[in-house]
N, C-alpha and C positions, 0 to 999 in steps of 0.2 A: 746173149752172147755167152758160150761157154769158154771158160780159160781152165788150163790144162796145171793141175800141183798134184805133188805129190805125201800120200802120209802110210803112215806105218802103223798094221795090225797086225795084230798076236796072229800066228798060223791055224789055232783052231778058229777062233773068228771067223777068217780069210775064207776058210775050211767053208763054215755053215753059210757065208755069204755065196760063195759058188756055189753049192749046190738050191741054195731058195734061188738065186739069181737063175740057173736055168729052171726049176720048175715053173718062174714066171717068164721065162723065154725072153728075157734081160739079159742085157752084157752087165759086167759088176758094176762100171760107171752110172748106168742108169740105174741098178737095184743099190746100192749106194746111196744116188744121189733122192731116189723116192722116201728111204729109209729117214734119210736125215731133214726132208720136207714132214714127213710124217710127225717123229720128233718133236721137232722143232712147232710145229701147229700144237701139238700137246702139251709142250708146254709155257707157248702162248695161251690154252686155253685154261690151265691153271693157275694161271697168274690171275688171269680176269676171273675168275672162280672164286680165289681167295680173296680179288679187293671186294667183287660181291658178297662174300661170305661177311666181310667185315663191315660193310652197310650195313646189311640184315642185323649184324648184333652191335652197332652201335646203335639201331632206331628201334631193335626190338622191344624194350619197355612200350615205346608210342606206339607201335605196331598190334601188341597187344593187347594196350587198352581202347585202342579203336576194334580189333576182332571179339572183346567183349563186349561194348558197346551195340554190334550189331547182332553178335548172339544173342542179345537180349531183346531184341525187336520179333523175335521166333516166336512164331505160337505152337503151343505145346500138343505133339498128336497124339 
């Protein structure tokens, strides 16, 4: 369901939004609304990035002494 509000952008914005919105053969509503899907996915995908990030270096010690551990199982060529 779409519901219809209204917001206020600067005029050059407004400006670069109509002209990408027609090269993608978009009305502004749709190129708009793809803009802020996009977005918004990006920075859902950095959130999860960073709590991953912060795993990694909270277990990085055991991390690494397990990846020494198996380096050492290597025979030497």
């Amino acid at each position: 369901m779409k519901i219809k509000t209204s917001i206020t952008l600067s005029e050059d914005l407004l400006e670069v939004v109509d002209q990408q919105s027609r090269e993608y053969n978009r009305n502004r509503s749709e190129f708009i609304e793809d803009a802020l899907r996009a977005f918004l996915a990006q920075m859902l995908r950095d959130e999860r990035n960073a709590r991953d990030l912060e795993i990694l270096n909270q277990r990085a010690d055991v991390l690494n002494e397990e990846a020494t551990d198996v380096l050492a199982y290597q025979v030497p060529l």
